[in-house]
Backbone as a chain_set.jsonl record, in Angstrom:
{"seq": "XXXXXXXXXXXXXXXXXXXXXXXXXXXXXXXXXXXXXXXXXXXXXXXXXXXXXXXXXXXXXXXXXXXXXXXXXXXXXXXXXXXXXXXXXXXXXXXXXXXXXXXXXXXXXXXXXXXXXXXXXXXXXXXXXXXXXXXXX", "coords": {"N": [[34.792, 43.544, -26.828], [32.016, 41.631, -26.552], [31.153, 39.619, -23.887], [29.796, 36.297, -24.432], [26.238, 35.416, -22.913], [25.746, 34.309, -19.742], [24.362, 30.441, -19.57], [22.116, 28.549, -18.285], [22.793, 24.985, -17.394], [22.192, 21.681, -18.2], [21.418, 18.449, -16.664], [20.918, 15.036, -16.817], [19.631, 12.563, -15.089], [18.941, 9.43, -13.945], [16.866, 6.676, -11.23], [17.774, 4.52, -10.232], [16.178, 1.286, -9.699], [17.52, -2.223, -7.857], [16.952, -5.521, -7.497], [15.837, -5.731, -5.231], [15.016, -3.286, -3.967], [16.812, -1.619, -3.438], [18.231, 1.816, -4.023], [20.235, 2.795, -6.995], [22.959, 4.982, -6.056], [25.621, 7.728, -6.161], [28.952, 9.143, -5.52], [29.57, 12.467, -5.68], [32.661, 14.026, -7.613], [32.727, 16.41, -8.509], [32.223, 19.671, -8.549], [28.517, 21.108, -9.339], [27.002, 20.454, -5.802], [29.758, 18.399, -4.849], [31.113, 15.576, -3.324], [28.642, 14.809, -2.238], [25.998, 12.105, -2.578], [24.206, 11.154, -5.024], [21.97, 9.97, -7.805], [23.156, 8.735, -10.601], [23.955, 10.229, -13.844], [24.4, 13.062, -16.138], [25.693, 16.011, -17.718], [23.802, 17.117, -20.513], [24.171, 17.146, -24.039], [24.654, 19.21, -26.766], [22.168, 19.178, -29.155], [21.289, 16.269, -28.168], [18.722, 14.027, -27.034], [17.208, 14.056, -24.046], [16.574, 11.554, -22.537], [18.037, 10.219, -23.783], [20.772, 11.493, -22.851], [20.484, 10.641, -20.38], [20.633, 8.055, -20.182], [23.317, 7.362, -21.661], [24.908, 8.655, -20.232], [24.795, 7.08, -18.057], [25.768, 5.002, -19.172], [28.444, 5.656, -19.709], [29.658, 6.4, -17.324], [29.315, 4.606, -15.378], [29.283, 1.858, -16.399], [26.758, 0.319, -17.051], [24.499, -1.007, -18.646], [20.742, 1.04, -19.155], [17.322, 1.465, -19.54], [15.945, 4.523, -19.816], [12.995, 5.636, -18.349], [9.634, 6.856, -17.055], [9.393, 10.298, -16.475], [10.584, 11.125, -13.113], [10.982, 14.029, -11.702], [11.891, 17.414, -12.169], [14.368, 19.203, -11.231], [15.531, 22.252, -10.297], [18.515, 24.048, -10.015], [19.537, 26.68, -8.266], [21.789, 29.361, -7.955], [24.671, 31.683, -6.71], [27.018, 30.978, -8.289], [25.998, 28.876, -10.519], [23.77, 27.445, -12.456], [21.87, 25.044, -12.607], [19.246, 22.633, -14.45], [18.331, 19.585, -13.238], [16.615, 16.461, -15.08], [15.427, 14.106, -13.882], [14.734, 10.349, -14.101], [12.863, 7.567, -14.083], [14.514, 4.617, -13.952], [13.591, 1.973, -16.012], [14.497, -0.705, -16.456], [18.035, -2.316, -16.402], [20.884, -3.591, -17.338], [23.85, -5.466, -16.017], [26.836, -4.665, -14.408], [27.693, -2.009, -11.848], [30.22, -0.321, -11.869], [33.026, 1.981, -11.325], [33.831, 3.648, -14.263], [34.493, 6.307, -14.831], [36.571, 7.961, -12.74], [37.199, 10.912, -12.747], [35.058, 12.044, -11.79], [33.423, 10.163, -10.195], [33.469, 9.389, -7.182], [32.753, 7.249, -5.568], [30.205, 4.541, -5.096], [27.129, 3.219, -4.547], [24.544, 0.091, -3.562], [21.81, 1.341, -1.782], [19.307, 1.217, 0.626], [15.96, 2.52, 0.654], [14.966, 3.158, 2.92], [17.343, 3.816, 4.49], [19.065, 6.023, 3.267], [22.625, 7.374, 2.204], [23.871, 10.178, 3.658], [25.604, 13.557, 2.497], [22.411, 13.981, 0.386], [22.173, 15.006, -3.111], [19.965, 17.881, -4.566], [18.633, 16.656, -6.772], [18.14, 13.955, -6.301], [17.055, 14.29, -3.671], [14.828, 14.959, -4.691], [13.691, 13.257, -6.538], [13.557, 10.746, -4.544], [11.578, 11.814, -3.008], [9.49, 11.678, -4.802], [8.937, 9.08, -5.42], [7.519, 8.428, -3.52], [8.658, 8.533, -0.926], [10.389, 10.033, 2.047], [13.171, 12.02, 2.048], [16.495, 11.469, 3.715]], "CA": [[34.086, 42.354, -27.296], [30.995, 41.08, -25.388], [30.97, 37.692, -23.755], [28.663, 35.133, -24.215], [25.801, 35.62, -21.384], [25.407, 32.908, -18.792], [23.074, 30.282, -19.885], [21.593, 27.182, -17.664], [23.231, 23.511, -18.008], [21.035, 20.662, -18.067], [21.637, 17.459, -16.46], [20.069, 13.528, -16.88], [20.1, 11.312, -14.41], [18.074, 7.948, -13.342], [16.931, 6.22, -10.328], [17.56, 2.951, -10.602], [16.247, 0.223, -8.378], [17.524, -3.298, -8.032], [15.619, -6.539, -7.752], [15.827, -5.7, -3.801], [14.382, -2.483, -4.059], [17.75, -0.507, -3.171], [18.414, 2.593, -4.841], [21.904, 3.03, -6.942], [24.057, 6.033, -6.005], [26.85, 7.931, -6.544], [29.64, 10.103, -4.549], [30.282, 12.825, -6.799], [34.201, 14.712, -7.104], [32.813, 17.677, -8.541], [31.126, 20.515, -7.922], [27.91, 21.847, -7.682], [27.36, 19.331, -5.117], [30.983, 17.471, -5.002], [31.05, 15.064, -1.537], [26.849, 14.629, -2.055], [25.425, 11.488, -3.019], [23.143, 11.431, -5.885], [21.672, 9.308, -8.821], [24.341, 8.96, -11.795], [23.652, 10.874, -14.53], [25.739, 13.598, -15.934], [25.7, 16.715, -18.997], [23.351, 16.696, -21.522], [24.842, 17.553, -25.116], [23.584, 19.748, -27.818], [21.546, 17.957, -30.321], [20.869, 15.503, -27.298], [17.669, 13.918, -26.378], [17.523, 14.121, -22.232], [16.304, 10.136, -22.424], [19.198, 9.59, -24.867], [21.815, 11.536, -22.044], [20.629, 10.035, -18.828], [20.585, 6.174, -20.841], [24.574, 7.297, -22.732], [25.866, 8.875, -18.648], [25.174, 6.334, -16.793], [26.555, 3.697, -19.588], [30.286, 6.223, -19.814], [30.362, 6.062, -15.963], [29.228, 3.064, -14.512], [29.354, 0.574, -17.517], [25.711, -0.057, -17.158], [22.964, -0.149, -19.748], [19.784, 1.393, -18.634], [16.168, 2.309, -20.218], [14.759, 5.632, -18.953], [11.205, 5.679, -18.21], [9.054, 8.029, -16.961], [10.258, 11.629, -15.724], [10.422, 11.533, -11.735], [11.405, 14.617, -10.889], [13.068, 18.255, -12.751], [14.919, 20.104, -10.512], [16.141, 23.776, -9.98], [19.684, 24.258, -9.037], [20.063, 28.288, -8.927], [23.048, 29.717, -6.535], [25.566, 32.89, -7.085], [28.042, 30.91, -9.104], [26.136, 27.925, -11.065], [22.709, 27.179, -12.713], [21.135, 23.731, -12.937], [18.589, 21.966, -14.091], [18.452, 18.491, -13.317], [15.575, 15.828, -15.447], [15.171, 12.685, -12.807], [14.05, 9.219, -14.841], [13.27, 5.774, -13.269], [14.835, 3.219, -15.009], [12.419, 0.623, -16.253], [15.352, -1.83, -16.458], [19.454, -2.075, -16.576], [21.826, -4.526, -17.573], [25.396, -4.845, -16.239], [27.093, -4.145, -12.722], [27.919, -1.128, -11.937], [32.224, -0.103, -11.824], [33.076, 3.696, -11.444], [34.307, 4.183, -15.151], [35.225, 7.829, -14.316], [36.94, 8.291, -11.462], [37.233, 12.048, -12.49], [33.598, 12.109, -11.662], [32.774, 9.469, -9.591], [34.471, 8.361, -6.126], [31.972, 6.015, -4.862], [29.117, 4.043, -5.416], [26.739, 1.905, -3.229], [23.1, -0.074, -3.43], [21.157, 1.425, -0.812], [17.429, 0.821, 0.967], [15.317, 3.366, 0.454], [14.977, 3.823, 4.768], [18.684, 4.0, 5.276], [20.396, 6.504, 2.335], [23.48, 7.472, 2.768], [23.975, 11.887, 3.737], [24.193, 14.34, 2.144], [22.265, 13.728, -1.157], [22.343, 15.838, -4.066], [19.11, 17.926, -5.017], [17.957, 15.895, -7.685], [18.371, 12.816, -5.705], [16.308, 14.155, -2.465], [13.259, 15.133, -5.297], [13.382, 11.903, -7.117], [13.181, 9.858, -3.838], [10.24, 12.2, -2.743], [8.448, 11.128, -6.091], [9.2, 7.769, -5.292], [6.706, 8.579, -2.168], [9.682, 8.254, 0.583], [10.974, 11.209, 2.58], [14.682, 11.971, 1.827], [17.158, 12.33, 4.833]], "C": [[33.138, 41.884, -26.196], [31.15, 39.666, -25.4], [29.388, 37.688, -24.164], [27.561, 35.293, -23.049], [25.886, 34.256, -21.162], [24.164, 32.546, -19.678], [22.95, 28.845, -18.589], [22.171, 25.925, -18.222], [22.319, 23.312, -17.537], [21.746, 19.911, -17.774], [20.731, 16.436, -16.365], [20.744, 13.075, -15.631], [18.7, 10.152, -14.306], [18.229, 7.441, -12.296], [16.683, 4.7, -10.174], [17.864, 2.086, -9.782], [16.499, -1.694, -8.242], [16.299, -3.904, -7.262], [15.213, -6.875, -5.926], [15.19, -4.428, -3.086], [15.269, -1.139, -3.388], [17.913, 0.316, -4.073], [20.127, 2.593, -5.584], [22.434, 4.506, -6.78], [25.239, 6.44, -5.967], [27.413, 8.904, -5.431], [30.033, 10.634, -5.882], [31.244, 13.744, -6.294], [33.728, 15.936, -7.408], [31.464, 18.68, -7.774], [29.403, 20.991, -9.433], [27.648, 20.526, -7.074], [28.339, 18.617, -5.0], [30.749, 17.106, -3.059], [29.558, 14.236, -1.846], [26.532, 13.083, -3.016], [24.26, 11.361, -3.743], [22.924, 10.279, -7.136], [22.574, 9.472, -10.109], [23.228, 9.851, -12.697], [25.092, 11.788, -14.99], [24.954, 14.792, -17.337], [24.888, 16.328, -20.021], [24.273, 17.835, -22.834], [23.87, 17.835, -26.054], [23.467, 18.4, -28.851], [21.104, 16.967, -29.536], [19.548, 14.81, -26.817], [18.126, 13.839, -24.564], [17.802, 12.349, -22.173], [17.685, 9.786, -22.476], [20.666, 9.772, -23.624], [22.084, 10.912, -20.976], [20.894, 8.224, -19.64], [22.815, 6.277, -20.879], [25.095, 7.741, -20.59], [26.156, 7.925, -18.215], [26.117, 5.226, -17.325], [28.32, 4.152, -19.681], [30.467, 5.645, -17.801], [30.426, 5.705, -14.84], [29.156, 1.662, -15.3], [28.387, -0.018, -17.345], [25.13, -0.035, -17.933], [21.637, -0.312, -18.722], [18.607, 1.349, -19.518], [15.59, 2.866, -19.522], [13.752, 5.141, -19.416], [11.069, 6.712, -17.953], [9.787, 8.935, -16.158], [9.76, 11.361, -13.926], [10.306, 12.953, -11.072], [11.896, 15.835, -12.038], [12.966, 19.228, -11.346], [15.867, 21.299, -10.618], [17.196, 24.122, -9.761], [19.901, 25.731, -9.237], [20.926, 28.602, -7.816], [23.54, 30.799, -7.57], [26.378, 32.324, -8.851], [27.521, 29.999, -10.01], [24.42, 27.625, -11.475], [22.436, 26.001, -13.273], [20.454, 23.549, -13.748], [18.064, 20.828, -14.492], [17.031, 17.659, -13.824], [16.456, 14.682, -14.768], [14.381, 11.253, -13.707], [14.297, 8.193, -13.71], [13.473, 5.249, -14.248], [13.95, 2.396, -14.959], [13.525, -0.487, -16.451], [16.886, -1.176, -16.757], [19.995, -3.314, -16.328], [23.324, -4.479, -17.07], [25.786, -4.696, -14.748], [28.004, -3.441, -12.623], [29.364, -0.791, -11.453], [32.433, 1.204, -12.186], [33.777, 3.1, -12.932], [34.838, 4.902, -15.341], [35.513, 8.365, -13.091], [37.055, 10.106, -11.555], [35.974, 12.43, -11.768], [33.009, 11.844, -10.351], [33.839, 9.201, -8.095], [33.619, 7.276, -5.577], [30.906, 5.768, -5.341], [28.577, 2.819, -4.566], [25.052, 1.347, -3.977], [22.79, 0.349, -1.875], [19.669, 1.722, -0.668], [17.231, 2.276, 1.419], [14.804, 3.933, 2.124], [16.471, 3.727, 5.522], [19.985, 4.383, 4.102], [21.206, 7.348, 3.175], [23.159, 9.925, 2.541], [24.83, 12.581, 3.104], [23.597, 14.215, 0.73], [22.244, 15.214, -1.754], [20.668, 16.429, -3.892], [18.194, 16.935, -5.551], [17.546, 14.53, -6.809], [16.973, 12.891, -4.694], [14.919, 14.756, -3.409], [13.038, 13.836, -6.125], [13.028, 10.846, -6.447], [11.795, 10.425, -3.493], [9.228, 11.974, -4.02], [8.277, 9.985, -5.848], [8.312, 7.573, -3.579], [7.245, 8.461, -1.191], [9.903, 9.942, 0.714], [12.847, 10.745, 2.744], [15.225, 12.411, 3.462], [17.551, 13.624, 4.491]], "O": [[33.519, 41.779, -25.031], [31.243, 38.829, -26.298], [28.414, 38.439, -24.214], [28.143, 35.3, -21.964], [26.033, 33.321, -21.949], [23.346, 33.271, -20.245], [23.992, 28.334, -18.178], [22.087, 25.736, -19.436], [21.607, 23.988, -16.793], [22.88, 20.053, -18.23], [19.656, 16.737, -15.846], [21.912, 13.154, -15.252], [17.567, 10.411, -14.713], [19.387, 7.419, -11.879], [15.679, 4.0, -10.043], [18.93, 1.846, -9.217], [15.545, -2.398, -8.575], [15.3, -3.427, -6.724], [14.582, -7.824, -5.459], [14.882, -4.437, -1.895], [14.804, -0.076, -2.976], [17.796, -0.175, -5.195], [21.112, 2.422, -4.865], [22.133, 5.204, -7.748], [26.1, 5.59, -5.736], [26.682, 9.414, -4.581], [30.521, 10.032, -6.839], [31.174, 14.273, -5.185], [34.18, 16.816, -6.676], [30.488, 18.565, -7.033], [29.824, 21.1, -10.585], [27.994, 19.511, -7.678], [27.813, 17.504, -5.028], [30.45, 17.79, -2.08], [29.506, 13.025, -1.636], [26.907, 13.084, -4.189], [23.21, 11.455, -3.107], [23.959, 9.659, -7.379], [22.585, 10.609, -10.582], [22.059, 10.099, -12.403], [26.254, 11.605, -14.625], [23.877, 14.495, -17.854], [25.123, 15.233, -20.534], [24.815, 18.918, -22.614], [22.799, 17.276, -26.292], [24.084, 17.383, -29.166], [20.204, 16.418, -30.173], [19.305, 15.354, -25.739], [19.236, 13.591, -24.093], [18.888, 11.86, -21.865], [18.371, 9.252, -21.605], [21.439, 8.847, -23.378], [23.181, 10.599, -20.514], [21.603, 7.428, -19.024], [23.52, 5.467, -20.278], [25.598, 6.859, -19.894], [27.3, 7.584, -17.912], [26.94, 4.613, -16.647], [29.246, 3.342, -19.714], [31.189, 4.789, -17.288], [31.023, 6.009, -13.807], [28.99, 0.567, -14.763], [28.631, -1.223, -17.393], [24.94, 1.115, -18.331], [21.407, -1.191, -17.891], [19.037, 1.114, -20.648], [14.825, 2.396, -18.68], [13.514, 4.476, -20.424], [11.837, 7.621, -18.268], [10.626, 8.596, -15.323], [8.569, 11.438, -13.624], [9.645, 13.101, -10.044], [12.384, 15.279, -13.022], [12.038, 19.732, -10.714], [16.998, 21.132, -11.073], [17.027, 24.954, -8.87], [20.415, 26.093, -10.295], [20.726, 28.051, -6.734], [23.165, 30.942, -8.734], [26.368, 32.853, -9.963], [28.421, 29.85, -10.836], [23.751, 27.604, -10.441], [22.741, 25.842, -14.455], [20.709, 24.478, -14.513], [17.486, 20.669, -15.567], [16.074, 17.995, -13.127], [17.638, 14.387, -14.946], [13.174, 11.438, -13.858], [15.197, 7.972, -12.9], [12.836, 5.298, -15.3], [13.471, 2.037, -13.884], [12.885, -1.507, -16.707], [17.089, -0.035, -17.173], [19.717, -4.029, -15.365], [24.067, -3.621, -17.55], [24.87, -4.611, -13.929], [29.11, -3.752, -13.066], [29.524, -1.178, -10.295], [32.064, 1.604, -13.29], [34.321, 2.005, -12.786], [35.847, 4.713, -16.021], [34.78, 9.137, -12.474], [37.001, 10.686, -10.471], [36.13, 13.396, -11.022], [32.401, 12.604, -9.597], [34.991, 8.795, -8.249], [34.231, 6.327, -5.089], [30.407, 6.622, -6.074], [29.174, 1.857, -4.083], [24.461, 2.069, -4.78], [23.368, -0.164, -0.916], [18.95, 2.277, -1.499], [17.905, 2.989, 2.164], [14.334, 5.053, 2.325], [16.697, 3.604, 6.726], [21.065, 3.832, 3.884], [20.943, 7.878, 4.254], [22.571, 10.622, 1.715], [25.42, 11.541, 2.812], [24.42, 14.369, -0.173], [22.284, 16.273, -1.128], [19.939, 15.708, -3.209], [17.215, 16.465, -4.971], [16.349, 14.246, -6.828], [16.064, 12.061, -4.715], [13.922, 15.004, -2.731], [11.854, 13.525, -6.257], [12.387, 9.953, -7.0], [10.832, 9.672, -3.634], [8.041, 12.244, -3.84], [7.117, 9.667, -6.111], [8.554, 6.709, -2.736], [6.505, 8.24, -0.232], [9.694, 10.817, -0.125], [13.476, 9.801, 3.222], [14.724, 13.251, 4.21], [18.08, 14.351, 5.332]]}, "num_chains": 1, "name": "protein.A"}
């Protein structure tokens, strides 16, 4: 019987800046990247709009509501064992304050200023801040 071939996941996320101009991020548990700080987001699902996944992620697992905006950023993740690739949105607004929801997911979460994020970020994260005209640590 033949498997299934490998195909590419997709992931949403958003970069969403409070009324202070800190970014929100996440510590994520898994892998690829697990440890790395990055912009929530999470799996997009068939039948899915991207908008629709990065808006529905961030509200499962930070109890936020969001509205994506424009695309920041798609990023590449290719390695031996795991194929990416991540769509980056700025939030044009979000309601709500943010409480890990999924600890399977999530271990931490911080606001931080855009000249003092925390190491090491995720991909997606260090091309969404470089859209955002900053240089990522």
């Amino acid at each position: 019987m033949d498997s299934e071939p490998q195909r590419p996941r997709v992931g949403c996320g958003a970069a969403i800046l409070d009324d202070r101009g800190r970014l929100l991020l996440v510590k994520r548990v898994k892998n690829p990247e697990a440890d790395h700080w990055g912009v929530p987001g999470g799996k997009l699902d068939w039948g899915e709009a991207a908008r629709t996944c990065a808006e529905r992620e961030i509200r499962e697992e930070l109890g936020i509501t969001i509205r994506a905006g424009r695309v920041l950023a798609v990023t590449d993740m290719v390695a031996e064992d795991y194929h990416w690739v991540a769509i980056t949105y700025a939030a044009d607004a979000f309601e709500g304050a943010p409480a890990i929801q999924e600890a399977h997911a999530l271990r931490d979460w911080g606001w931080f200023a855009l000249d003092a994020l925390p190491s090491p970020l995720t991909a997606a994260t260090r091309d969404a801040v470089a859209a955002l005209g900053l240089k990522a640590p």
